[in-house]
C-alpha positions as a Python dict, from the first residue, in 0.01 Angstrom:
ca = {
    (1, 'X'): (0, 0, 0),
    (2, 'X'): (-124, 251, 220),
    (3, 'X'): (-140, 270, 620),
    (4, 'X'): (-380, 463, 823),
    (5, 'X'): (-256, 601, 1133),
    (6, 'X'): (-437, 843, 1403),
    (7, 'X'): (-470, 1191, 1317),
    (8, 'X'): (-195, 1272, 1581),
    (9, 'X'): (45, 1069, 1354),
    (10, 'X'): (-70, 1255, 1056),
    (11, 'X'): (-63, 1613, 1179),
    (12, 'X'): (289, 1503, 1334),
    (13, 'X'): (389, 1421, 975),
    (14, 'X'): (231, 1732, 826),
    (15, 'X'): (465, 1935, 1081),
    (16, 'X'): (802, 1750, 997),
    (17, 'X'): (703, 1778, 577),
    (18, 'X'): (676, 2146, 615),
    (19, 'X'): (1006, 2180, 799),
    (20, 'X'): (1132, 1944, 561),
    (21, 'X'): (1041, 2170, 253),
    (22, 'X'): (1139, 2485, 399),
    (23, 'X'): (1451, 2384, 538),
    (24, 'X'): (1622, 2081, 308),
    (25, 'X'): (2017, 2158, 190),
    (26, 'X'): (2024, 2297, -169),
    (27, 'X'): (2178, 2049, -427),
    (28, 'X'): (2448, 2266, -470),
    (29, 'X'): (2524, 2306, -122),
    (30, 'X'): (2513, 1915, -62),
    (31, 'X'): (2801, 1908, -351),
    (32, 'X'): (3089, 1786, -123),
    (33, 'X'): (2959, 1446, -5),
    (34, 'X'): (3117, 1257, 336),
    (35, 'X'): (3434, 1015, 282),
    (36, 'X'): (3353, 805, 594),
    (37, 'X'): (3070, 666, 820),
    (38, 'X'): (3235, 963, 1062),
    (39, 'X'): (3351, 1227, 837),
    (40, 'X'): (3075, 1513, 856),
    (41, 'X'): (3127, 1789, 514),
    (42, 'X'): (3053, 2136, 689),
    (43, 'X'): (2714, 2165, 541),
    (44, 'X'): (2579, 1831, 696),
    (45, 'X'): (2691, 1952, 1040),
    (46, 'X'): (2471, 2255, 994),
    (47, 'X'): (2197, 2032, 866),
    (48, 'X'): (2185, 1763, 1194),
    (49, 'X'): (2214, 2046, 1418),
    (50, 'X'): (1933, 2254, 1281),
    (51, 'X'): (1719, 1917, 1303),
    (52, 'X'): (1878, 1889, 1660),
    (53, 'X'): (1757, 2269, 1783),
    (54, 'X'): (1437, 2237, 1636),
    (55, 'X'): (1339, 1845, 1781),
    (56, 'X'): (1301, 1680, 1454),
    (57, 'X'): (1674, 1476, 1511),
    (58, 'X'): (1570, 1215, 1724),
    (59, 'X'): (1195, 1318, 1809),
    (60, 'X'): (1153, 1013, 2031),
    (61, 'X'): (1389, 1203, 2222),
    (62, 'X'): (1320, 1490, 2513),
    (63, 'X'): (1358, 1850, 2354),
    (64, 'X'): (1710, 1814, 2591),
    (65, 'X'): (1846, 1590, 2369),
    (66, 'X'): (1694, 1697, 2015),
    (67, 'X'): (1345, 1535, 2013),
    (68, 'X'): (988, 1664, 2109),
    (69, 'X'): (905, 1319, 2314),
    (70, 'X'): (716, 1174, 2014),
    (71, 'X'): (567, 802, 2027),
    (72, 'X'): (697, 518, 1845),
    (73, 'X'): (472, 550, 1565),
    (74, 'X'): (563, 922, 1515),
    (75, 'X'): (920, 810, 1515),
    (76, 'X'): (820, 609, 1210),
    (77, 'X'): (686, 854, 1005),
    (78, 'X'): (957, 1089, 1069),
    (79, 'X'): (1181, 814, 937),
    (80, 'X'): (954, 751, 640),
    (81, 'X'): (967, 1130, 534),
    (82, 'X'): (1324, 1099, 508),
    (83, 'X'): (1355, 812, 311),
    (84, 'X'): (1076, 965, 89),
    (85, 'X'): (1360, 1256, -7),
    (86, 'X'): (1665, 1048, 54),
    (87, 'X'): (1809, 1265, 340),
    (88, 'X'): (1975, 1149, 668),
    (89, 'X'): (1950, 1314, 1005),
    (90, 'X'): (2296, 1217, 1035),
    (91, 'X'): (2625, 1087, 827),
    (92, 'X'): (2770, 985, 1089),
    (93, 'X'): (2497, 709, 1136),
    (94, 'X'): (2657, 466, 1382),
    (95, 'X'): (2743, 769, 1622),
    (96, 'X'): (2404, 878, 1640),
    (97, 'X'): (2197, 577, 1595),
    (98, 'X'): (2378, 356, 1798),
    (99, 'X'): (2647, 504, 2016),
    (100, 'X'): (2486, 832, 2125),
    (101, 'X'): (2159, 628, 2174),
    (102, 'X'): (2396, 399, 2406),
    (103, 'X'): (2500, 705, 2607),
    (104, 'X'): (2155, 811, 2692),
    (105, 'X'): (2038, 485, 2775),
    (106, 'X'): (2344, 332, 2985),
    (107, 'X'): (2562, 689, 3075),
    (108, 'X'): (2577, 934, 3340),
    (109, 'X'): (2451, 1266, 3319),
    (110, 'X'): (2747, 1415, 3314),
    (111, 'X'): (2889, 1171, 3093),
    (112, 'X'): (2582, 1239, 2827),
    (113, 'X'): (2624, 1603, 2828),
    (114, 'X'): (3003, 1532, 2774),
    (115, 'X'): (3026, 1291, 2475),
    (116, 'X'): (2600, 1237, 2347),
    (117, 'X'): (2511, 1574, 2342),
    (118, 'X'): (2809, 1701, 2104),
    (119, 'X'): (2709, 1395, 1892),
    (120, 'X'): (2396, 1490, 1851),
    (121, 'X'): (2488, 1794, 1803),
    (122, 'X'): (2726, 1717, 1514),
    (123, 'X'): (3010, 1864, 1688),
    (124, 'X'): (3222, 1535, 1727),
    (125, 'X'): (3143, 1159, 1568),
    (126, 'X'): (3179, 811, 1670),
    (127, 'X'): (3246, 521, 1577),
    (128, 'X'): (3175, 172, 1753),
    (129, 'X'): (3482, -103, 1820),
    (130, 'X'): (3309, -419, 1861),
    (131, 'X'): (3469, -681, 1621),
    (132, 'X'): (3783, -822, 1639),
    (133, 'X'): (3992, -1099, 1464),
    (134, 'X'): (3766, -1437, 1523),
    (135, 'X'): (3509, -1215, 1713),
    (136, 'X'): (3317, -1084, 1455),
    (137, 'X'): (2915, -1251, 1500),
    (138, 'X'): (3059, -1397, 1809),
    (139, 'X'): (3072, -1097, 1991),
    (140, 'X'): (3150, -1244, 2358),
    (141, 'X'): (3464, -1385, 2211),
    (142, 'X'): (3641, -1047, 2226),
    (143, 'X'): (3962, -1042, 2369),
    (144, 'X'): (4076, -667, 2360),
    (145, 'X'): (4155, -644, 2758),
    (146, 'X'): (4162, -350, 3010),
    (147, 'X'): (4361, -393, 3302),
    (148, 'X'): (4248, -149, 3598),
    (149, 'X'): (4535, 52, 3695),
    (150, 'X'): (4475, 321, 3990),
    (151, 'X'): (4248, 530, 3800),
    (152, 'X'): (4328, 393, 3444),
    (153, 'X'): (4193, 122, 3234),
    (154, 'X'): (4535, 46, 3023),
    (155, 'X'): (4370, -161, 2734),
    (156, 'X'): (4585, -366, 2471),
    (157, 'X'): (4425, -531, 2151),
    (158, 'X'): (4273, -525, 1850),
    (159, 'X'): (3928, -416, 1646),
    (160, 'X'): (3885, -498, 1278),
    (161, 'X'): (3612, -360, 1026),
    (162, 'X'): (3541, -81, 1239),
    (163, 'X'): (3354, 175, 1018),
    (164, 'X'): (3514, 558, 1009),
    (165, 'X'): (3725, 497, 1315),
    (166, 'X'): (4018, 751, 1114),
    (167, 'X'): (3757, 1031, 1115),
    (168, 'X'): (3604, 944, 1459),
    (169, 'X'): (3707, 1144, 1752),
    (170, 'X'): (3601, 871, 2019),
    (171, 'X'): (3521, 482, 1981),
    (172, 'X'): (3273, 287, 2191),
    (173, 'X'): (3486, -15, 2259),
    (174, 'X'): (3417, -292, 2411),
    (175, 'X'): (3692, -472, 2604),
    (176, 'X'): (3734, -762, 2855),
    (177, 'X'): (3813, -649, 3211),
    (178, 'X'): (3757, -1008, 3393),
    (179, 'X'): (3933, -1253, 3162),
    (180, 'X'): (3837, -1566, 3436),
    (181, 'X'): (3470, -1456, 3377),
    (182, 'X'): (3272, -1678, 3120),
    (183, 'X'): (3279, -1519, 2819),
    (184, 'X'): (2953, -1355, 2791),
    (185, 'X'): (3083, -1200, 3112),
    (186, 'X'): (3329, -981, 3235),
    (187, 'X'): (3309, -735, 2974),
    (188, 'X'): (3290, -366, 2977),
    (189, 'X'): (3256, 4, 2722),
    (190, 'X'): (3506, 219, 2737),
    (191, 'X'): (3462, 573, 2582),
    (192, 'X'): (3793, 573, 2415),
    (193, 'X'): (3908, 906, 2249),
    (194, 'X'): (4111, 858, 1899),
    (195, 'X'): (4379, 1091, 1978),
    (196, 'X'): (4517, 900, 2303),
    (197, 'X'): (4872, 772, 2323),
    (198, 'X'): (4886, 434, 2173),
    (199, 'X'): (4577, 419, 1997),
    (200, 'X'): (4643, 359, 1579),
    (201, 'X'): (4424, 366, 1322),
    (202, 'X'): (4496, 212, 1009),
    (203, 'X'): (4203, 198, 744),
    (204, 'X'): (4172, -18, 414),
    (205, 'X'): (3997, -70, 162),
    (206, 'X'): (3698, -295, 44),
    (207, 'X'): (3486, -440, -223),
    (208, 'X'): (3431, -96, -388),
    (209, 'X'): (3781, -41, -371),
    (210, 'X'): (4112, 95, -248),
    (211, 'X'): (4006, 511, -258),
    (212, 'X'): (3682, 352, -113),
    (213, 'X'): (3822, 353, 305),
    (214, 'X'): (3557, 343, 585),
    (215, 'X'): (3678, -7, 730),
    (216, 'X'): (3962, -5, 956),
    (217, 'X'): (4169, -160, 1209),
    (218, 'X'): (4264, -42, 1527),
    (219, 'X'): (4559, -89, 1771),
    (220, 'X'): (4510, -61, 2120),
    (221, 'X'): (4897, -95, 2236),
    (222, 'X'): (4910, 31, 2611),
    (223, 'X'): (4661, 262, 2603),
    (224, 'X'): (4565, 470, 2919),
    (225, 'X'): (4200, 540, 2960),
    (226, 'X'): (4043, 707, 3253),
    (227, 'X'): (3829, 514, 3452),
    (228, 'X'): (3552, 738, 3449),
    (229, 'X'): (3503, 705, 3108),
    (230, 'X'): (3332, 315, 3183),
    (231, 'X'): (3002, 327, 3063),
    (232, 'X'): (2725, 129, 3268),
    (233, 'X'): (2867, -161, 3519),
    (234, 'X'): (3199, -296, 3538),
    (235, 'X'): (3187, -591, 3355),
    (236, 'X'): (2811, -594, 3292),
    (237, 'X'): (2907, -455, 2869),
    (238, 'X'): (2710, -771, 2729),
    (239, 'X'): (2416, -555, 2855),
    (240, 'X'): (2508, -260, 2704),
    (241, 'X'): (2580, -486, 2366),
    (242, 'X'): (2241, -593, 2379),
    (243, 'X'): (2097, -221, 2425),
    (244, 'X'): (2308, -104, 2160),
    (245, 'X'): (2236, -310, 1867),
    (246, 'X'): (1872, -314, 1959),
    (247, 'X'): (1881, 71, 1905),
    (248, 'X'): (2013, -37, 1535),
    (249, 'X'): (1738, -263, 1451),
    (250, 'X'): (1433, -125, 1577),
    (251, 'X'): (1371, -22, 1203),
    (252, 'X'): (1619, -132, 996),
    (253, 'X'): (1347, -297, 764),
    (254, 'X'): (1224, 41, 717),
    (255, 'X'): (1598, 91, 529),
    (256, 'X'): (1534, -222, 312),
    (257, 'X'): (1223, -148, 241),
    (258, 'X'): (1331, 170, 81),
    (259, 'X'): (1568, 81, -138),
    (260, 'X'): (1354, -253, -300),
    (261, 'X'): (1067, 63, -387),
    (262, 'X'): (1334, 258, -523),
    (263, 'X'): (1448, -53, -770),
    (264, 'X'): (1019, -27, -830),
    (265, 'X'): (1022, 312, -915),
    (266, 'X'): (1338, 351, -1112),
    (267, 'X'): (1279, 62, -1346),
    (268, 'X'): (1011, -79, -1612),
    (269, 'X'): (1050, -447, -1704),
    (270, 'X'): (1081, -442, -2113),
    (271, 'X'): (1118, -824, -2180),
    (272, 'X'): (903, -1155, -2006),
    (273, 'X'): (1186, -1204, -1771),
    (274, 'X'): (1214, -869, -1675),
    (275, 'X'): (875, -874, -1593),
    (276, 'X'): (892, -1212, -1412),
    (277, 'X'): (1160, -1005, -1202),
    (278, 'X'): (982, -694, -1143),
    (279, 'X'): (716, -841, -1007),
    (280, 'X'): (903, -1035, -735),
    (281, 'X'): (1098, -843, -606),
    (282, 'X'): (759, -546, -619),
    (283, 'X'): (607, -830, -375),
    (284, 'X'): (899, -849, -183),
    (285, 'X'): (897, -502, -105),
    (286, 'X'): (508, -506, -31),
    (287, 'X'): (592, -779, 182),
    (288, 'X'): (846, -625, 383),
    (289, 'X'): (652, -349, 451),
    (290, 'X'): (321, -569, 593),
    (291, 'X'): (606, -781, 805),
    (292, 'X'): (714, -439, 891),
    (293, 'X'): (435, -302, 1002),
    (294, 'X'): (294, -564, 1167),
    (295, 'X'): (613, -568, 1383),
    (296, 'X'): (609, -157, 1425),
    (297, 'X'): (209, -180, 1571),
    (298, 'X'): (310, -463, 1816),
    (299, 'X'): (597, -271, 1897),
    (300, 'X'): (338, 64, 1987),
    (301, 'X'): (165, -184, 2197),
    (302, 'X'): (480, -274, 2400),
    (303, 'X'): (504, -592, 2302),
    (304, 'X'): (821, -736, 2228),
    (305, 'X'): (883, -937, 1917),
    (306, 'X'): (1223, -1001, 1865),
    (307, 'X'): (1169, -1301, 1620),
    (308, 'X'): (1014, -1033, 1389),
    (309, 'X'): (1289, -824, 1366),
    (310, 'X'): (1505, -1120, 1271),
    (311, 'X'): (1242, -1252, 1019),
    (312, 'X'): (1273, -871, 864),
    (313, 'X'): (1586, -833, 867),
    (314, 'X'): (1667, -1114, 685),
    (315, 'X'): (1456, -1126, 463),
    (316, 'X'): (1562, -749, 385),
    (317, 'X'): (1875, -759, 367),
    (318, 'X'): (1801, -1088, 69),
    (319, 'X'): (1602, -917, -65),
    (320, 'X'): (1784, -551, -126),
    (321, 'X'): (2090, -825, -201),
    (322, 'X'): (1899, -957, -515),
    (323, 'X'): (1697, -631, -629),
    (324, 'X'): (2082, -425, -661),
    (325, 'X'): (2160, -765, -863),
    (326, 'X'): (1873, -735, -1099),
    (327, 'X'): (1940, -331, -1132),
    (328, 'X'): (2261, -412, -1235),
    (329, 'X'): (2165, -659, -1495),
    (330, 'X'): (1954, -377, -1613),
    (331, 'X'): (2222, -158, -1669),
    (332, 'X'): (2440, -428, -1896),
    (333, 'X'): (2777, -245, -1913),
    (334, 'X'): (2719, 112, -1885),
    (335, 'X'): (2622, 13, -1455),
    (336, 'X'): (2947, -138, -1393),
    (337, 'X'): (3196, 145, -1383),
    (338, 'X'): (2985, 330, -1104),
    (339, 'X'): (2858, 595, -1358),
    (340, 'X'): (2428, 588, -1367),
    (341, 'X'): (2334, 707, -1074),
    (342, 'X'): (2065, 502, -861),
    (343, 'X'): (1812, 819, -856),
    (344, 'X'): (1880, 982, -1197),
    (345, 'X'): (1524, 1184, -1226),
    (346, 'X'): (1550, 1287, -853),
    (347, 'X'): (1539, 1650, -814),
    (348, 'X'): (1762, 1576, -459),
    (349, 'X'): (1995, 1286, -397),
    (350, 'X'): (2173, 1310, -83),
    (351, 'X'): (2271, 954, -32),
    (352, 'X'): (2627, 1006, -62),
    (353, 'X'): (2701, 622, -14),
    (354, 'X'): (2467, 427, -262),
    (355, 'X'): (2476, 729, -539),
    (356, 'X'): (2497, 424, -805),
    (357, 'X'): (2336, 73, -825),
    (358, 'X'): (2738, -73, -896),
    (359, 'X'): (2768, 85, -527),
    (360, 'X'): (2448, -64, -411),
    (361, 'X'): (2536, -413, -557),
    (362, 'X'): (2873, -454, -455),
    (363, 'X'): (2745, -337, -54),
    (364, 'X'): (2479, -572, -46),
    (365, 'X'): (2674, -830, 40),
    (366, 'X'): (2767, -676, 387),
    (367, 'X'): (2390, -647, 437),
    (368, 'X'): (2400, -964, 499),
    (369, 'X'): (2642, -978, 731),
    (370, 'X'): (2680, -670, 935),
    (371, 'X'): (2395, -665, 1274),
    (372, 'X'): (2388, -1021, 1249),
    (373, 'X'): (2422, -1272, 970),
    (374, 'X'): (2216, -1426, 778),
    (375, 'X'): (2212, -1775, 894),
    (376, 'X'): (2204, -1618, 1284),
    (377, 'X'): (1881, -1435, 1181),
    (378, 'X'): (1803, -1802, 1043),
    (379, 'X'): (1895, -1992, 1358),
    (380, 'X'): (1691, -1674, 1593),
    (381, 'X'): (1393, -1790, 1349),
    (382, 'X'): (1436, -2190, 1369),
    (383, 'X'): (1436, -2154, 1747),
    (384, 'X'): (1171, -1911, 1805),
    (385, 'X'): (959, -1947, 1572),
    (386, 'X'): (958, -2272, 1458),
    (387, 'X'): (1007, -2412, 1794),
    (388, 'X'): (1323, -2648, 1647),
    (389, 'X'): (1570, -2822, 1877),
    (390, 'X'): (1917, -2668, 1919),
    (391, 'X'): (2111, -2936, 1802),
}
């Protein structure tokens, strides 16, 4: 499937390929691969920040804040040519795509040029404290409180599942500051750095294993954070929520998208079923991608669609679900020890995370979970889509 866009789009893409070829890490250099959602290897520092100096990081961006003011469309294709080569602007994903994006959009000036900039800049990462024990898709039910204390939020509780909060060097945390409020009220962010008195992290493992540790769990026993590190309105955080997991979605399809043509490329049915296979899950990539796009070009018109982006990223998250299934099956024994990687005739594979299709499968399952499960996305589509009742 091809899509046409404006010449402007085109010569914008033209520009980014040929910094792109001139400028991508060397395989060899790319060797030592990230541990964490926060840990940054040396060379991949040097890699976001040369995207960051020369506005191809974030080129929605100003030039200020490593972008060259591009339009949402541009923004696409810059994300496209990355997938294309399997490159990140970032490895620490959540601290750029979500937490520095919060910064700009809810913080001070002087509180972006303190903590955004050096993310963007890849000289500290983030990490993002949101869920808790029982407040994991239910969000509002946090209960992680800061008490205001002359000019000190002292905050006691707990965050679970938080991803590369060990290698992090400041969390976005949401707390509760007005515990009489209702519940989708009276909560605040807190720019809370890792090394403060108080503040433990203690990271575990997961599906892919014990050495595998990105999850953790964080203490918050007593600890003294300065007031001026509340970003937006005292208790007004459900906004900044809201802002900050919209800056996740925007094109997460894009993501799934990606890996279902990868599973296209990578593998030729040689039996009936694996045909019969093949070719659903090639629609359901083709499919994504004309949900997708649909979305993106209402989106360029400033219209809002959030029902789309539910649709999509349910349906992609399924869908990447079932193709790392079938890729496995593929495999028969040899996939199941990790072993064949996903990209094996790829002159460049800098996906450090999903380097197998044992990875892949064994992830997908949090795909479905993680921005907003499944049966939300189904109960967003029910409502506004379908028009059904509540209850």
């Amino acid at each position: 499937m091809q899509l046409r866009f404006d010449d402007d789009v085109e010569a914008f893409r033209a520009e980014f390929t040929a910094f792109l070829d001139a400028n991508l890490p060397a395989v060899e250099e790319a060797a030592e691969r990230p541990t964490s959602t926060a840990h940054m290897p040396a060379w991949s520092r040097r890699w976001q920040r040369l995207l960051f100096d020369n506005g191809w990081l974030l080129p929605g961006n100003t030039p200020e804040f490593g972008g060259r003011n591009a339009s949402l469309l541009q923004q696409f294709v810059h994300l496209e040519e990355l997938g294309k080569r399997r490159i990140y602007h970032s490895f620490n994903p959540q601290g750029l795509g979500i937490i520095a994006a919060s910064l700009l959009t809810f913080g001070t000036d002087e509180q972006k040029q303190r903590w955004a900039v050096p993310i963007l800049k890849a000289e500290i990462t983030a990490a993002l404290g949101m869920s808790e024990p029982g407040a994991g898709s239910d969000l509002a039910g946090l209960r992680t409180r800061a008490t205001l204390d002359g000019d000190h939020f002292v905050v006691n509780g707990q965050k679970i599942w938080t991803s590369g909060a060990h290698d992090a060097d400041i969390l976005l945390t949401f707390v509760r500051t007005d515990p009489d409020a209702p519940k989708h009220k009276g909560i605040s962010v807190l720019v809370i750095p890792t090394d403060l008195p108080g503040l433990t992290c203690r990271p575990f493992g997961s599906i892919l294993g014990t050495d595998d540790q990105d999850f953790n769990e964080v203490f918050f026993d007593d600890v003294r954070v300065p007031a001026e590190n509340l970003i937006g309105e005292l208790n007004k955080g459900w906004h900044v929520a809201n802002g900050s997991l919209g800056h996740e979605r925007t094109m997460l399809w894009l993501n799934f998208a990606d890996r279902l043509d990868e599973f296209v490329e990578d593998f030729r049915p040689t039996t009936t079923l694996d045909r019969d296979r093949y070719a659903t899950l090639a629609m359901d990539a083709t499919a994504l991608r004309l949900l997708g796009s649909a979305a993106l070009a209402k989106a360029a018109r400033g219209q809002e669609d959030v029902a789309s982006i539910s649709v999509l990223k349910l349906l992609g998250s399924e869908a990447v679900r079932t193709t790392a299934r079938h890729a496995l099956l593929a495999q028969g024994p040899a996939g199941l020890d990790g072993a064949v990687n996903s990209r094996p005739f790829e002159h460049m594979n800098l996906d450090w995370f999903f380097a197998s299709w044992f990875k892949r499968y064994a992830h997908s399952f949090s795909g479905t979970i993680a921005g907003g499960t499944s049966e939300i996305q189904r109960t967003i589509v029910a409502e506004r889509v379908l028009g059904l009742p509540r209850s």
